[in-house]
LORONU-571946 format. One record per residue: residue in three letters; z, y, x of N, C-alpha, C in turn. Coordinates in steps of 0.1 Angstrom, whole numbers, plus 5000, padded with zeros to 4 digits. Atoms other than C-alpha are relative to their C-alpha. Example, Ala and Ser with C-alpha at 12.3 -4.5 7.8 and 13.67 -1.06 7.14 Angstrom:
ala500049885009507849555123500050125009 ser500049894991507149895137500850114992 
***
This chain:
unk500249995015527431078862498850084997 unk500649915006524731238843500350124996 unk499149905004524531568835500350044985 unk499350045016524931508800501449994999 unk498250015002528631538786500050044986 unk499849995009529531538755502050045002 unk499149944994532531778753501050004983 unk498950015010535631688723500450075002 unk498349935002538031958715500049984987 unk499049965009540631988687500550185004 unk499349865001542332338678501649975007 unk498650024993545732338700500949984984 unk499250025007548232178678501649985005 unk498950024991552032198680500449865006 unk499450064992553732008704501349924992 unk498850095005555731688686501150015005 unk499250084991558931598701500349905002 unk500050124994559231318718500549874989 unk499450095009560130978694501649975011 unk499050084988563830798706499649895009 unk500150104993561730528719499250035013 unk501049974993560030718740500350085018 unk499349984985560530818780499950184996 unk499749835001561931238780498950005011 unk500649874995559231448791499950144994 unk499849885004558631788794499250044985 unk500649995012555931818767499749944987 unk500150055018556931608742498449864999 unk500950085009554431338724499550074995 unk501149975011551031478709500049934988 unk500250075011550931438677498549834996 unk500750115004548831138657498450035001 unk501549994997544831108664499650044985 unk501249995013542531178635498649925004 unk501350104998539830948650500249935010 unk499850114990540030668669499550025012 unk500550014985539630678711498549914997 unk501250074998537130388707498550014994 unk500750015005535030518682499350145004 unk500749884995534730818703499049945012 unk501050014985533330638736499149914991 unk500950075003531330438717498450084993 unk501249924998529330748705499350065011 unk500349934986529330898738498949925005 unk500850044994526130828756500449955015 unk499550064987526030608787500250105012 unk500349924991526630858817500550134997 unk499749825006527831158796502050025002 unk499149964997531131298805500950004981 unk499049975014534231248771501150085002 unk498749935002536831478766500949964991 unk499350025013539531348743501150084995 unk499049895003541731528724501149965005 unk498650034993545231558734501249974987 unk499550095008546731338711500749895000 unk499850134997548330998705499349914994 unk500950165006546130668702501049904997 unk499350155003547830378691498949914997 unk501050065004545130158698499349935015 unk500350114990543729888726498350045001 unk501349974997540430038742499249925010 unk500650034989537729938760498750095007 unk501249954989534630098782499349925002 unk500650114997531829918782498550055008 unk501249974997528930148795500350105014 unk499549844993529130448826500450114995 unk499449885005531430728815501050045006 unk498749924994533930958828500550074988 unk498949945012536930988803501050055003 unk499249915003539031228800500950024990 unk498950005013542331278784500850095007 unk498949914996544231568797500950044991 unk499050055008547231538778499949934989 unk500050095009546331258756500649895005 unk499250185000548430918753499449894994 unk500250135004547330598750501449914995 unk498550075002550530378732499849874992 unk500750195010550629998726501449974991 unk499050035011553530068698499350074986 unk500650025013553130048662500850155000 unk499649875003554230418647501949985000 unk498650045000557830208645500849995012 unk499150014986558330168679499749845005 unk500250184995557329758680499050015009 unk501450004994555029728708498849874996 unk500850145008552329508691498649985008 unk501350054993549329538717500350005015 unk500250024982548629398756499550085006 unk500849934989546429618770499750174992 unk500249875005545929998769498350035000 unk501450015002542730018779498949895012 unk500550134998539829738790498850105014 unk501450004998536929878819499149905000 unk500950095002534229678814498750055006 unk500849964992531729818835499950125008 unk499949924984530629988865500050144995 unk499949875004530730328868500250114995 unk498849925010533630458851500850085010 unk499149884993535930728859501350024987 unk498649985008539530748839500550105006 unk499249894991541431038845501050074987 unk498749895013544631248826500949924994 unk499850045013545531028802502049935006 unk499050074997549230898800500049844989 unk500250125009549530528788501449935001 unk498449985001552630388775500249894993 unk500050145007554030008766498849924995 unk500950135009552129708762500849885002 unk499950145001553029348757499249865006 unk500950094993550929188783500749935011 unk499450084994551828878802500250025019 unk500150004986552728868841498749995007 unk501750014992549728908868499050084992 unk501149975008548029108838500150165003 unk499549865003547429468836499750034986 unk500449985008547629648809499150104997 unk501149984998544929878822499449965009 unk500750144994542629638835498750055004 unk501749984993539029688856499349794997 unk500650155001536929348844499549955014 unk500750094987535829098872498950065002 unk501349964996533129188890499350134993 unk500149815004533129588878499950045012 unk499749914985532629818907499450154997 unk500249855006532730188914500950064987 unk498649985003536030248895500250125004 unk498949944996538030548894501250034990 unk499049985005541230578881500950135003 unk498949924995542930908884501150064993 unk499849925012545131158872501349964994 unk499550095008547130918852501549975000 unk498650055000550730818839500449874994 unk500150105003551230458834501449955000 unk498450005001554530338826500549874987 unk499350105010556330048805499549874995 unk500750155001553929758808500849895000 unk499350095000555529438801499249935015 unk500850064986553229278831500250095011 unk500049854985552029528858498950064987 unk500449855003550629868848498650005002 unk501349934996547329858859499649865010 unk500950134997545129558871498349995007 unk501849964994541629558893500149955012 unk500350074988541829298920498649885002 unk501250065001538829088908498750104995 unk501349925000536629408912500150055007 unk500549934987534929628937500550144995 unk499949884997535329938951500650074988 unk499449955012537830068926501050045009 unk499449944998539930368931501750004994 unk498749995007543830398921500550145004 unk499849904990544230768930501050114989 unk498849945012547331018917500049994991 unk499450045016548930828890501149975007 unk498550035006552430778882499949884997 unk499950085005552830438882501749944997 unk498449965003556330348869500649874988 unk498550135014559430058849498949934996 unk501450125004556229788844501249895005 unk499250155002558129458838500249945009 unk500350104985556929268870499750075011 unk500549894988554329518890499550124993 unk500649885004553229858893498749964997 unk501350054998549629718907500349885004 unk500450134994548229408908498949965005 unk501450044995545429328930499749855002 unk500550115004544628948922498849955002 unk502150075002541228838935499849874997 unk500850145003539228558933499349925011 unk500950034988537728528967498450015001 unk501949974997534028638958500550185000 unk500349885005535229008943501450025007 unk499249964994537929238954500250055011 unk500549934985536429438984499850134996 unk500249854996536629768991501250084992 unk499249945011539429858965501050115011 unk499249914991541630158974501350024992 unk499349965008545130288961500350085005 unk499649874995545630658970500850084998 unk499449915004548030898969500750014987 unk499649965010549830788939501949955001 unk498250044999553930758931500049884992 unk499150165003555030368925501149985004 unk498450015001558230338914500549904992 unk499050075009561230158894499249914994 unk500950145006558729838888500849885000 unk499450115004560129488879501550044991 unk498649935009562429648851500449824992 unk499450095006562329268835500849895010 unk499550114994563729078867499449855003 unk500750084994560928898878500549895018 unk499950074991561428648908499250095012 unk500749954988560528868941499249905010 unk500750134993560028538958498449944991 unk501650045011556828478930499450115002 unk501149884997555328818926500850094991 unk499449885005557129128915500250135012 unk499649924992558029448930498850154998 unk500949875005555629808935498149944998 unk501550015005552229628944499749885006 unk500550134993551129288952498350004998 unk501350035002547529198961499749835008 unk500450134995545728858968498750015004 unk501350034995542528768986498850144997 unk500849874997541229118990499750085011 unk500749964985538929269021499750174997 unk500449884997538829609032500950094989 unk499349935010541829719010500750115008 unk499449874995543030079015501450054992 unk499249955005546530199006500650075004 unk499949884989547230499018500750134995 unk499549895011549330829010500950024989 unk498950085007551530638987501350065000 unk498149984994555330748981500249844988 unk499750095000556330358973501649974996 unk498650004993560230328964500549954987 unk499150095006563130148943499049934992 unk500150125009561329868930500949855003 unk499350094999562629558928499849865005 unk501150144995560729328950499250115014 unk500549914991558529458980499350094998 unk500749865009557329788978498149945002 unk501550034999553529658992500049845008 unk500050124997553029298992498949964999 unk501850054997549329159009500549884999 unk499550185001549528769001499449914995 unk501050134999547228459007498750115004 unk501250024992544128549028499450174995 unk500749844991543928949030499350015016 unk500749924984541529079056500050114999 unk500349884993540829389071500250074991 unk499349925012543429589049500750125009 unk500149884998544429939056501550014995 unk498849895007548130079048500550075012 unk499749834987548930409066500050104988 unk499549855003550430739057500849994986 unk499250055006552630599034502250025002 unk498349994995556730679026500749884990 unk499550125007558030319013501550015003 unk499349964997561630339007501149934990 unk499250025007564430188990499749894989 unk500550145011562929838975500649975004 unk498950125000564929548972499649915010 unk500450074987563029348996499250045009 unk500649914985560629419024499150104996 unk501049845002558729769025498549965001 unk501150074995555729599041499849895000 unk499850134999555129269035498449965005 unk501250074997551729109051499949845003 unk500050184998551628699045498549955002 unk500950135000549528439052498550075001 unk501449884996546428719060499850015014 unk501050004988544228799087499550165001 unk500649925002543629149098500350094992 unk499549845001545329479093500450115009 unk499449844995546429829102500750084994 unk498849875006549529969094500650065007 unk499549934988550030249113500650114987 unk499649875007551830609105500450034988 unk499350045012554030449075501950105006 unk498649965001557630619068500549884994 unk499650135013559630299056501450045002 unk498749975000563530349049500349934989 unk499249985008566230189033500149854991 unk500450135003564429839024500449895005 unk499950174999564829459020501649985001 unk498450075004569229449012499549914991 unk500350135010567729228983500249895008 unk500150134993567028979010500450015016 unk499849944986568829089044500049835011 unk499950114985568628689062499050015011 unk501049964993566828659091499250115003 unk500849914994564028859096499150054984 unk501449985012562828879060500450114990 unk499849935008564529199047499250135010 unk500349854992562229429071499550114996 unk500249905005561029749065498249995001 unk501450065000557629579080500549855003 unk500250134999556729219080499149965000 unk501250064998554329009092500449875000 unk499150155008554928639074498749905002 unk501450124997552328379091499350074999 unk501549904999549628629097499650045014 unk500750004984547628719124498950134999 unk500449915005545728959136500550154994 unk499649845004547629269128501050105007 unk499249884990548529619146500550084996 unk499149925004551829789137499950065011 unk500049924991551630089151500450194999 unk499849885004553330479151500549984985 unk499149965006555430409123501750035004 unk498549954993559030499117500649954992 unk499050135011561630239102501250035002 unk498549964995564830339097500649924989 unk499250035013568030189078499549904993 unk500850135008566129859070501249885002 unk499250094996567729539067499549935014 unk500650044985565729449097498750135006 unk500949894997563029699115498949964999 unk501250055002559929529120500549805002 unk499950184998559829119118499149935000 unk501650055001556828909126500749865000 unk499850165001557828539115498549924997 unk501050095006555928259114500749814998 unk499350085008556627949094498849864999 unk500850145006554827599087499749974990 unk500349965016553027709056499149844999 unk500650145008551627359041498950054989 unk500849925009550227609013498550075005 unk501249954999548027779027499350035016 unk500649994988545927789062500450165005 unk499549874997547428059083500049985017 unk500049994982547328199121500550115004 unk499249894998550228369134499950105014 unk499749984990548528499164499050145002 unk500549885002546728819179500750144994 unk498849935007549729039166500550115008 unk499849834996550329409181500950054993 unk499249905005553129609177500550085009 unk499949904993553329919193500650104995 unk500349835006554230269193500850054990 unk499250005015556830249167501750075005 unk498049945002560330429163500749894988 unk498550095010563130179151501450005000 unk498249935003566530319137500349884994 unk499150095009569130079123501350055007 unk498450025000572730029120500849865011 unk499850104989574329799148499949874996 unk500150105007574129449142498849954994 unk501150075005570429409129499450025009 unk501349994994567429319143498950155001 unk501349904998565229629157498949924996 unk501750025004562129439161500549815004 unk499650165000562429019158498849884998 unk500950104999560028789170500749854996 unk499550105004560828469152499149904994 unk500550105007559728099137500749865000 unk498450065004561727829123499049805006 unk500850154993559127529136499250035016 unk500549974988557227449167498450015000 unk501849945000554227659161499450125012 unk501249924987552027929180500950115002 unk499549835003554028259175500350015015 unk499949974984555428189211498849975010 unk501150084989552428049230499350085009 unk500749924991550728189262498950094995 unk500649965008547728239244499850054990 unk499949945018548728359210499350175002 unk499849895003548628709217500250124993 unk499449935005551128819205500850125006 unk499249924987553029109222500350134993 unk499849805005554829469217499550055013 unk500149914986554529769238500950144990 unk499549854998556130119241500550074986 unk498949985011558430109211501150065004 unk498949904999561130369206501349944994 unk498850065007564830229196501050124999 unk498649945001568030359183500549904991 unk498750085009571530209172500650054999 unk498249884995574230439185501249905004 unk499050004992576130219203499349935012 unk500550084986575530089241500049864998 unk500450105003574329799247500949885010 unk501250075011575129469247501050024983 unk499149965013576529489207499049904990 unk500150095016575729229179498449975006 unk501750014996571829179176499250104996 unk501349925002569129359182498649985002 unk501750045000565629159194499949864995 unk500650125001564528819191498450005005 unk501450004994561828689212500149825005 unk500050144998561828279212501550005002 unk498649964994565828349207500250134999 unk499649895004568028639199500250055015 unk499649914987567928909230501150114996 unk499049905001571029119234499850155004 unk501149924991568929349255499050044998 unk501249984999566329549258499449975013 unk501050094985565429439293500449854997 unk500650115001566029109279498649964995 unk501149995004563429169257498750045007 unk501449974993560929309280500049885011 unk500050154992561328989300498849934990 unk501150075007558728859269498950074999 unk501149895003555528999259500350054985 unk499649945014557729069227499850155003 unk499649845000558129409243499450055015 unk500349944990556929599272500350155000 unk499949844998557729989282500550064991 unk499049915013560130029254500950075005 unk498749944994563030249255500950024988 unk499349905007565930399238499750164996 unk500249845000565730749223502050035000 unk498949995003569030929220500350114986 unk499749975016570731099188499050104999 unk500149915003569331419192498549984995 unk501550085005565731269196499749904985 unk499750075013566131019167500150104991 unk500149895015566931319143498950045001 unk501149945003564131469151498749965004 unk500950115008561931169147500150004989 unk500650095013562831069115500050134989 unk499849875010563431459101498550025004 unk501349985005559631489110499149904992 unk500850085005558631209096500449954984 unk499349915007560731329066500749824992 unk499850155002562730969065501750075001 unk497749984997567631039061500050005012 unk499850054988568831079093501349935001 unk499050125001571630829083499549954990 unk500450085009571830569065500550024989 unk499149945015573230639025500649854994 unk499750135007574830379003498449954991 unk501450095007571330358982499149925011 unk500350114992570230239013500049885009 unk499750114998571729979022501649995000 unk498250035005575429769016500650045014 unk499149994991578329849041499949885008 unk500750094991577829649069500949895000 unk498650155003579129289068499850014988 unk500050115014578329229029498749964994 unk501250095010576129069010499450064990 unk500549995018574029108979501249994990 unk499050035008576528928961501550035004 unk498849975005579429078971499850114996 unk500149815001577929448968500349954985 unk499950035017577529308930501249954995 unk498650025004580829188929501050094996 unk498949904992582329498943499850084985 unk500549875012580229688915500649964988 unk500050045016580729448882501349885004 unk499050065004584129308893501049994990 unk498950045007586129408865499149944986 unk500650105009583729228844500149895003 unk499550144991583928938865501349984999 unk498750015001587528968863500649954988 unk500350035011587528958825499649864999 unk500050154998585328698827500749875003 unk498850084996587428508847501449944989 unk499350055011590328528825499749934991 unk500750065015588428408794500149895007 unk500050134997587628088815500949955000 unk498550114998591527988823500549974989 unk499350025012592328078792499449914989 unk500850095004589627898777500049815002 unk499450154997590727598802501449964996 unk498249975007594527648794499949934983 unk500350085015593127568754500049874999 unk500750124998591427288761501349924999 unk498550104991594527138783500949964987 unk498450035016597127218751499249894991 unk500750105011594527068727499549845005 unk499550114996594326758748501049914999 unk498650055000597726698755500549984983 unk499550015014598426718715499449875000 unk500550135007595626478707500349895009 unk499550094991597026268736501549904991 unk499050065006600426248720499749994980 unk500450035006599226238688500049834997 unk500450165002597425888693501049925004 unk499050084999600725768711500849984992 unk499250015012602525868683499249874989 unk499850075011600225668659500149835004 unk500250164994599925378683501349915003 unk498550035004603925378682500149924987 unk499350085012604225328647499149914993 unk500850145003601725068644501049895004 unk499450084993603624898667500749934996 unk498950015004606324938650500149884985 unk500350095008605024748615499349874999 unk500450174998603924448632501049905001 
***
């Protein structure tokens, strides 16, 4: 930036308290602006550094020149002073060379796939820091059809569908990063995880970095790469307690997710091999390696499937080096595919090596590999190139794995159902005596019906009697 800055202050004013509609924090809601955000960057010279007061906007911005804005305790809010949220977007970049930082931003009304702070197509040199983003009816924050754009400590947080949406286009969308921030409780409206929901979905983006991350209860995969990612980056990451898989890598080419903590993920979807903690879904090309998966519905899973959708190559696939805890009965690590494609083939090269296991009970016991077929064994499994020089750890080791790698050393009820139930029975178990209720209402409801039948039944015999009768 230039060294020009143009420097806003206000006199410290008291501290509002918070409206009812508004999320409890510590410091309350800034009172009401006295001049509009937009009419401040629009004085601001191109390159010059803004300070905004620490206030509340109610107002849909944009950035259209190089600036680094500043809001250390100011709010952006897409609600009317009543609480209706009446605008989509908090704020618009529109060109290179911006820098966002501080600001907390709060409800918008913007549709799925959107953010409601958005980086425009073909923008580059982005940074986003600092930041509290929270209550988006869409996703929170948006910048997959632009370059080199940062996402670095923000609070991303209860956004409708996603935290982040990285959406490219196939020309733009290279180099983007998301660092070091907390994505949480995202898909608060119950979006379809199978479509796109959950902490962060991206599409057709090269050289994506996500890294540093703490990732957890959303409602969909915590990091989902999907249709034709390359050479994507997630490491040093603690993903933990999503509804479906922790790692999800589809239909892409070309990653490295190494030195991830994942726990606690994919009960939303525990069949097969598709509730893992990592996943590799028709993709190729990619080396899991030195993380540590515990308490997943599966540990790592590398399927591949007969996508009709989209051009995909499930082969070239590395997985090393990894510690995998579970509960007896699931898949450690599950080489699988439901047609007769490449995943097994001489040449694929696909293969594990020098993976660490735990279950806690001796072996053989329910399932634990798949490799062209479920192995009961781990020397069955090293019979494939699913696995080579693996071993067991034992308890004492396993604790102090996943206590440095600061992952439960059991499994809890938030992370996963009692073994042997379902989704829908955990949900049964929970909202049975509503269901029970329910219930009742229906027989009794059918029971009505029946009486009020049977009346109008004898009824019409009765009048078809005494017709009868005056003929």
């Amino acid at each position: 930036m230039a060294a020009a800055a143009i420097v806003v202050a206000l006199l410290a004013a008291p501290v509002q308290p918070a409206d009812a509609a508004s999320p409890a924090t510590s410091s309350g809601t800034p009172p009401a602006c006295d001049r509009s955000l937009q009419s401040l960057i629009d004085a601001a010279p191109a390159g010059s550094t803004l300070v905004a007061p620490a206030c509340t906007y109610r107002e849909a911005v944009t950035i259209d020149k190089p600036l680094d804005l500043q809001g250390p305790g100011a709010v952006i809010d897409g609600r009317a002073p009543d609480g209706t949220v009446v605008r989509d977007t908090w704020l618009v970049v529109a060109a290179s060379d911006v820098t966002v930082s501080g600001f907390a931003m709060r409800y918008a009304d913007n549709q799925p796939q959107t953010g409601a702070l958005r980086v425009a197509p073909g923008v580059s040199r982005v940074t986003i820091s600092d930041c509290d983003l929270g209550f988006a009816a869409g996703a929170d924050v948006s910048f997959g059809e632009a370059d080199s754009v940062t996402l670095r400590h923000c609070d991303v947080h209860d956004a409708g569908q996603l935290g982040v949406h990285l959406g490219g286009d196939g020309e733009h969308g290279q180099g983007n990063q998301v660092i070091d921030n907390h994505i949480h409780g995202n898909n608060t409206a119950g979006y379809d995880p199978e479509w796109e929901a959950g902490g962060l979905k991206a599409t057709r983006q090269s050289g994506l970095v996500v890294s540093g991350n703490e990732i957890d209860d959303n409602h969909g995969p915590g990091v989902w790469c999907d249709i034709y990612c390359t050479n994507v980056t997630i490491s040093r990451n603690a993903i933990h307690d999503n509804t479906h898989a922790g790692i999800l890598f589809e239909v892409s080419t070309g990653a490295r997710i190494d030195d991830n903590s994942v726990w606690g993920n994919g009960w939303g979807k525990p069949t097969w091999a598709w509730g893992a903690g990592i996943l590799l879904s028709s993709s190729g090309k990619a080396e899991v390696d030195h993380n540590v998966i515990a308490w997943n519905a599966t540990g790592i899973g590398v399927i591949s499937q007969d996508r009709q959708d989209w051009q995909h190559d499930a082969t070239g696939n590395f997985v090393h080096d990894n510690v995998i805890v579970a509960d007896p009965d699931r898949y450690l690590l599950a080489w699988v595919q439901d047609w007769d494609g490449e995943l097994f083939g001489v040449h694929s090269g696909n293969h594990g090596q020098g993976d660490r296991f735990w279950v806690g009970q001796a072996e053989p016991s329910g399932l634990r590999f798949a490799w062209d077929g479920d192995r009961a064994t781990l020397a069955d499994l090293e019979g494939t190139p699913g696995e080579s020089g693996g071993s067991y750890v034992d308890d004492g080791t396993k604790d102090q794995l996943l206590t440095a790698a600061g992952v439960p050393g059991a499994a809890t009820a938030s992370d996963r159902p009692a073994p042997g139930t379902s989704l829908p029975e955990r949900a049964f178990a929970r909202y049975w005596p509503v269901a029970l209720v329910l219930a009742l209402l229906a027989v009794a409801g059918g029971l009505l019906v029946s009486v009020l039948l049977v009346r109008r039944r004898r009824r019409l015999a009765a009048a078809r009697a005494a017709s009868d009768s005056t003929r």
